[in-house]
C-alpha positions as CSV (number, residue, x, y, z in Angstrom):
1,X,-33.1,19.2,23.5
2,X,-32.4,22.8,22.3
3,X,-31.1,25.0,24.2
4,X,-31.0,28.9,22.5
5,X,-31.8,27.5,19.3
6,X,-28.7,25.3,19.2
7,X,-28.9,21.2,19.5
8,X,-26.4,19.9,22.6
9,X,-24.7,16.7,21.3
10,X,-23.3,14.1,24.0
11,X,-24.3,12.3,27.2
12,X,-27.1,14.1,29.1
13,X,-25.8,15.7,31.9
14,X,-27.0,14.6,35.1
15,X,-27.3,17.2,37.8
16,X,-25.9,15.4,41.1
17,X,-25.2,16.9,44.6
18,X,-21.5,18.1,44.5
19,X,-21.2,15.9,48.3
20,X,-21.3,12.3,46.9
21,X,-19.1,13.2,43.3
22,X,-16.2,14.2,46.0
23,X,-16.8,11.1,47.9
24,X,-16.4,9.2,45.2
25,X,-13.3,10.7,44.2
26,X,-11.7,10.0,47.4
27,X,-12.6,6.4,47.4
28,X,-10.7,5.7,44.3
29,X,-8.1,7.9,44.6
30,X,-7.3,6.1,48.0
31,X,-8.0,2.8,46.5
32,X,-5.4,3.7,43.5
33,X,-2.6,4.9,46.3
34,X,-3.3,2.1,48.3
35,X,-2.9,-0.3,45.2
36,X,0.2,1.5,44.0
37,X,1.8,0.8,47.3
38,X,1.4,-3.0,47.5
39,X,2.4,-3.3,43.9
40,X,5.6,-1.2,45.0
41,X,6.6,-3.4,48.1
42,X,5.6,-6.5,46.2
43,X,8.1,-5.4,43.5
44,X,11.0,-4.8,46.1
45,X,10.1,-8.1,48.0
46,X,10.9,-10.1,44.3
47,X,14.1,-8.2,44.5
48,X,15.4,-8.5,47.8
49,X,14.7,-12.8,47.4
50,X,16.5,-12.3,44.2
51,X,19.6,-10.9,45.4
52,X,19.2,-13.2,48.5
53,X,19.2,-15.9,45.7
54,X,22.3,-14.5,43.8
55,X,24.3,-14.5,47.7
56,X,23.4,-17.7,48.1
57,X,24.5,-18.7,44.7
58,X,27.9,-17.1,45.0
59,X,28.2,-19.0,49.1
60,X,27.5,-22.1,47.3
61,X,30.5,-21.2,44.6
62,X,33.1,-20.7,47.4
63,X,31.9,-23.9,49.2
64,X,32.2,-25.8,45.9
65,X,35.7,-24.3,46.1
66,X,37.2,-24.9,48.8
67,X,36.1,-28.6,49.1
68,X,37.6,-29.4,45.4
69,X,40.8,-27.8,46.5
70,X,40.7,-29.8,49.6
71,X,40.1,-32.9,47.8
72,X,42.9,-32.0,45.3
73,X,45.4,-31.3,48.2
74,X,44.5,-34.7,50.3
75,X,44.5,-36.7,47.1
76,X,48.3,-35.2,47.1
77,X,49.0,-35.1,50.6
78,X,48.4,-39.2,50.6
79,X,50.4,-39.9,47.4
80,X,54.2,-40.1,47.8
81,X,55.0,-36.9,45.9
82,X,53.3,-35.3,43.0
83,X,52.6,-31.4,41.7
84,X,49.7,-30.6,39.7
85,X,48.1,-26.6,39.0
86,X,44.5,-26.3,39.2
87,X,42.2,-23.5,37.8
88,X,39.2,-22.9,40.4
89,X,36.1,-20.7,39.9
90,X,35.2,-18.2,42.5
91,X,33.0,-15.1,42.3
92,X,34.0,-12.1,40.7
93,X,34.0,-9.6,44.0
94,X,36.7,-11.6,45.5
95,X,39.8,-10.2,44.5
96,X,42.3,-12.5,46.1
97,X,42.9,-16.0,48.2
98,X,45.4,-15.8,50.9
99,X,46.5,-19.1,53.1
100,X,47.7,-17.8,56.3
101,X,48.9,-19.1,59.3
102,X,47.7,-16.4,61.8
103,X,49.7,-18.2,64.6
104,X,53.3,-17.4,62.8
105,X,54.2,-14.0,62.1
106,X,53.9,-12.4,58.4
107,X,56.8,-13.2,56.2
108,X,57.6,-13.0,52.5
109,X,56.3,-11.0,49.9
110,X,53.1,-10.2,51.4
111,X,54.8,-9.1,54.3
112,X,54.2,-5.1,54.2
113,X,50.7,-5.6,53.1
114,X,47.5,-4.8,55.2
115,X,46.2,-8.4,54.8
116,X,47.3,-10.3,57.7
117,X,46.0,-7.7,60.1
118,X,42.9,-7.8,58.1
119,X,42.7,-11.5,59.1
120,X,43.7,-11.7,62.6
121,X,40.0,-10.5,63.3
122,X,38.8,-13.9,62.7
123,X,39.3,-17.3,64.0
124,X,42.9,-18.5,64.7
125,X,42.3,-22.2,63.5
126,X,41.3,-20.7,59.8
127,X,43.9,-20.7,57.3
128,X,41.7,-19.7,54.0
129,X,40.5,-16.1,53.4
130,X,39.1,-14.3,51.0
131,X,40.4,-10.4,50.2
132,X,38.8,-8.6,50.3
133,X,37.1,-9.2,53.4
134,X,33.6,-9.3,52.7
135,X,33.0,-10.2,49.4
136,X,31.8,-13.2,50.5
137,X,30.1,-14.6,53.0
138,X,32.4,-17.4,54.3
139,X,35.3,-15.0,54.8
140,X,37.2,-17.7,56.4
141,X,37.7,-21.8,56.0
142,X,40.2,-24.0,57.3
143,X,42.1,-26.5,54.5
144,X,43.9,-29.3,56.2
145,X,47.2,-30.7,55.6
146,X,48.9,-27.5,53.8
147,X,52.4,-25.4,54.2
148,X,52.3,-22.4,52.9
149,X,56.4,-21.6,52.3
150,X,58.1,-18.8,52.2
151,X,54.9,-16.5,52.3
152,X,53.0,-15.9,55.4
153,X,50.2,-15.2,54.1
154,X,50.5,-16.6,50.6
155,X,47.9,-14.8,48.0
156,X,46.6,-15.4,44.8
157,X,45.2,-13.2,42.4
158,X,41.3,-13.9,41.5
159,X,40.8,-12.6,37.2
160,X,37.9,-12.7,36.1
161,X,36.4,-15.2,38.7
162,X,39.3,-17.7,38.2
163,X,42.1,-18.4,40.7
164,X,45.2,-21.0,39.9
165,X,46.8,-22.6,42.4
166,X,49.8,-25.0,42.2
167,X,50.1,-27.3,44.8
168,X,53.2,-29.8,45.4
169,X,54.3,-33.0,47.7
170,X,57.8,-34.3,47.5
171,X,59.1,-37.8,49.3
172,X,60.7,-36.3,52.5
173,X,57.5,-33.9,52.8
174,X,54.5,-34.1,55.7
175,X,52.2,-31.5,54.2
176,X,51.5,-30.1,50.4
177,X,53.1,-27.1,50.0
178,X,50.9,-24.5,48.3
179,X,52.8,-21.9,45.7
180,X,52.4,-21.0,42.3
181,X,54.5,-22.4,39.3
């Protein structure tokens, strides 16, 4: 085809009503935004399972805790007498295990701290929280056959997601009394 002397390279054009190229626009254009959205909530479904995973995970890690420290302090509590200190894993948002009584007042070097009032919100018949509160979803257990001392509430640091914990039993004692060495 020449048009003016001058020879048109490319596709042909074809001459179509201006109605049905708009039309077709819109389809796809809706069909792309509509896409983009599912791929969007899909993404942010994976991630909200994921994290729900990573909780669970970290539940399960305080669990696993607190039954091998109550299977350390009843394996002491029925010997005669005995002292032993144990490294524990726990996650890393926990910054600190505290045994409290909540039914004796505070006492000891925890004494002036906000902790204890932190606790009392919870359960009476718990003795085993985690500080601070909500860094994990158990917040509070009970552990059986303990004394806690001189400290009411008795804390330990978490570092780095470890805790130690030195427990002891002599002859003339009923419960394992919980301290660090």
């Amino acid at each position: 085809m020449k048009r003016d002397g001058k020879k048109r390279r490319g596709f042909p054009i074809i001459r179509s009503s201006k109605l049905g190229q708009t039309r077709a626009q819109v389809k796809l254009s809706f069909g792309m935004i509509f896409s983009i959205i599912l791929i969007i909530v899909f993404i942010a479904l994976v991630f909200f399972v994921i994290m729900k995973f990573l909780d669970l995970g970290e539940t399960i890690n305080v669990g696993k805790f607190a039954d091998d420290f109550q299977s350390d302090v009843d394996k002491l509590w029925k010997g005669d007498q005995g002292s032993q200190e144990n490294e524990y894993s726990l996650p890393k948002k926990i910054g600190q295990i505290c045994f409290v009584d909540l039914l004796e007042s505070e006492k000891g070097a925890y004494k002036n701290e906000d902790f204890y009032e932190a606790f009392e919100r919870y359960s009476s018949d718990k003795n085993l929280f985690f500080y601070p509160i909500g860094s994990t979803e158990l917040n509070g257990l009970k552990i059986e056959h303990i004394d806690f001392g001189e400290n009411n509430p008795n804390c330990f640091e978490v570092k780095n997601g470890k805790v130690k914990i030195g427990i002891e039993k002599d002859f003339d004692d009923e419960l394992v009394s919980v301290d660090s060495f």
